[in-house]
N, C-alpha and C positions, 0 to 999 in steps of 0.2 A: 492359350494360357499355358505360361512352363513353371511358373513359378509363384510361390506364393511369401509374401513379405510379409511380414506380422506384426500389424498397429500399432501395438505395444510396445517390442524391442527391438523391433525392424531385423530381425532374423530372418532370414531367406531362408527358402528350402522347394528343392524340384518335386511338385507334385506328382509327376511319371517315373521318378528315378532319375538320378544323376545323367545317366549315358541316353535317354528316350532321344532326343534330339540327332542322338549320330547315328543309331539305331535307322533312324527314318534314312537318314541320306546317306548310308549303308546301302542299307536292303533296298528301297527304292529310288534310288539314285535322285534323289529330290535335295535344293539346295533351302534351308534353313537361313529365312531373311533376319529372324532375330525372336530373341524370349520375352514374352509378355509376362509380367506377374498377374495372378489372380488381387485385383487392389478394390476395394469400396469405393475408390475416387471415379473409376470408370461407371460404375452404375450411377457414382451422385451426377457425374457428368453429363451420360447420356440424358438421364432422367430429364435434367434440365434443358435439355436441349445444348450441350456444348461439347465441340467434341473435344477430344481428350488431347489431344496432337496439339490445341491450340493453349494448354495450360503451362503460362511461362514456367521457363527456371522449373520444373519438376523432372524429376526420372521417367515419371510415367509418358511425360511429353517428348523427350528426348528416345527414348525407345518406340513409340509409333514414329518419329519423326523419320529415326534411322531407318526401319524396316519401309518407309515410303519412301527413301532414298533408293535404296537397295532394289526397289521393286520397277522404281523408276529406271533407274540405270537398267536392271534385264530387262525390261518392254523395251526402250529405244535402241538395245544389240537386236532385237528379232530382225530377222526379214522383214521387207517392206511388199507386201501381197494387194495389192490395190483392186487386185478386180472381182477379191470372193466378195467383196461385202458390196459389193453394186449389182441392182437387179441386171438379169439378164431380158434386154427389149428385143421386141422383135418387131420388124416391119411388114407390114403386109396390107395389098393393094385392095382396097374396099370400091365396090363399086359408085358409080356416081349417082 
Protein backbone atom coordinates (compact mmCIF):
# COMPACT_ATOMS: atom_id res chain seq x y z
CA UNK A 1 0.00 0.00 0.00
CA UNK A 2 1.58 3.55 -1.29
CA UNK A 3 -1.20 5.41 -1.29
CA UNK A 4 -4.21 6.38 0.35
CA UNK A 5 -7.47 7.92 -1.67
CA UNK A 6 -10.12 9.50 0.27
CA UNK A 7 -13.89 8.30 -0.02
CA UNK A 8 -15.16 11.42 0.16
CA UNK A 9 -13.03 13.62 -2.36
CA UNK A 10 -10.95 11.30 -3.80
CA UNK A 11 -7.82 13.08 -2.86
CA UNK A 12 -4.79 11.09 -3.01
CA UNK A 13 -1.95 11.17 -0.81
CA UNK A 14 1.47 8.98 -0.24
CA UNK A 15 1.21 7.46 3.17
CA UNK A 16 5.33 6.94 3.39
CA UNK A 17 6.08 10.16 1.66
CA UNK A 18 6.11 11.29 -1.74
CA UNK A 19 9.82 9.92 -2.71
CA UNK A 20 9.43 6.16 -0.33
CA UNK A 21 9.07 4.31 -3.45
CA UNK A 22 12.50 5.54 -5.13
CA UNK A 23 13.92 5.48 -1.81
CA UNK A 24 13.57 1.63 -2.00
CA UNK A 25 14.90 1.14 -5.49
CA UNK A 26 17.66 3.46 -4.74
CA UNK A 27 19.10 1.89 -1.79
CA UNK A 28 18.09 -1.47 -2.58
CA UNK A 29 18.20 -1.78 -6.07
CA UNK A 30 14.64 -3.38 -6.02
CA UNK A 31 12.34 -2.54 -9.10
CA UNK A 32 8.74 -0.99 -7.90
CA UNK A 33 5.91 -3.17 -9.99
CA UNK A 34 3.38 -0.34 -9.10
CA UNK A 35 1.42 1.77 -6.02
CA UNK A 36 -1.60 0.24 -4.33
CA UNK A 37 -3.86 2.71 -2.55
CA UNK A 38 -4.86 1.94 0.86
CA UNK A 39 -9.07 1.55 -0.57
CA UNK A 40 -12.14 -0.10 1.82
CA UNK A 41 -12.97 -1.78 -1.67
CA UNK A 42 -10.05 -4.18 -1.07
CA UNK A 43 -11.20 -5.46 2.42
CA UNK A 44 -15.09 -5.51 1.12
CA UNK A 45 -13.58 -7.48 -1.61
CA UNK A 46 -11.53 -10.00 -0.08
CA UNK A 47 -14.16 -10.22 2.77
CA UNK A 48 -16.45 -11.55 0.20
CA UNK A 49 -14.32 -13.71 -1.34
CA UNK A 50 -13.55 -11.62 -4.70
CA UNK A 51 -10.55 -10.62 -5.68
CA UNK A 52 -9.80 -7.27 -6.40
CA UNK A 53 -8.12 -7.64 -9.90
CA UNK A 54 -11.23 -9.06 -11.14
CA UNK A 55 -13.45 -5.77 -10.32
CA UNK A 56 -14.45 -4.24 -13.87
CA UNK A 57 -13.74 -0.73 -14.98
CA UNK A 58 -12.28 0.28 -11.40
CA UNK A 59 -8.59 1.83 -10.73
CA UNK A 60 -8.29 -0.47 -8.09
CA UNK A 61 -8.58 -3.21 -10.71
CA UNK A 62 -6.55 -1.93 -13.23
CA UNK A 63 -3.49 -1.23 -10.71
CA UNK A 64 -3.40 -4.97 -9.49
CA UNK A 65 -3.91 -5.87 -13.00
CA UNK A 66 -0.68 -3.77 -14.12
CA UNK A 67 1.48 -4.82 -11.20
CA UNK A 68 0.49 -8.65 -12.39
CA UNK A 69 1.50 -7.78 -15.69
CA UNK A 70 4.78 -6.42 -14.76
CA UNK A 71 5.51 -9.27 -12.46
CA UNK A 72 4.60 -11.55 -15.09
CA UNK A 73 6.79 -10.18 -17.61
CA UNK A 74 10.02 -10.37 -14.97
CA UNK A 75 9.23 -14.23 -13.97
CA UNK A 76 9.37 -15.25 -17.88
CA UNK A 77 12.94 -12.92 -18.50
CA UNK A 78 14.48 -15.20 -15.35
CA UNK A 79 16.66 -18.11 -16.33
CA UNK A 80 15.12 -21.25 -16.98
CA UNK A 81 16.68 -23.72 -13.98
CA UNK A 82 14.95 -26.97 -14.38
CA UNK A 83 16.69 -29.16 -12.34
CA UNK A 84 16.69 -27.34 -8.47
CA UNK A 85 13.11 -28.12 -8.28
CA UNK A 86 13.33 -31.96 -9.15
CA UNK A 87 14.24 -34.32 -6.43
CA UNK A 88 17.37 -35.70 -6.69
CA UNK A 89 16.90 -40.03 -7.14
CA UNK A 90 19.23 -42.14 -6.61
CA UNK A 91 19.66 -45.85 -7.66
CA UNK A 92 20.69 -48.41 -5.82
CA UNK A 93 21.02 -52.33 -6.28
CA UNK A 94 18.64 -54.15 -3.41
CA UNK A 95 19.21 -57.50 -3.01
CA UNK A 96 16.85 -60.31 -4.23
Amino acid sequence: MATHICENCGHESAIFGPLSSQRLETEYGLEILGKLPLNSAICHASDAGIPVSTLENTPLAVSYQQISTKLLANLAGLPKDYNSGLAQIKLTKTPV
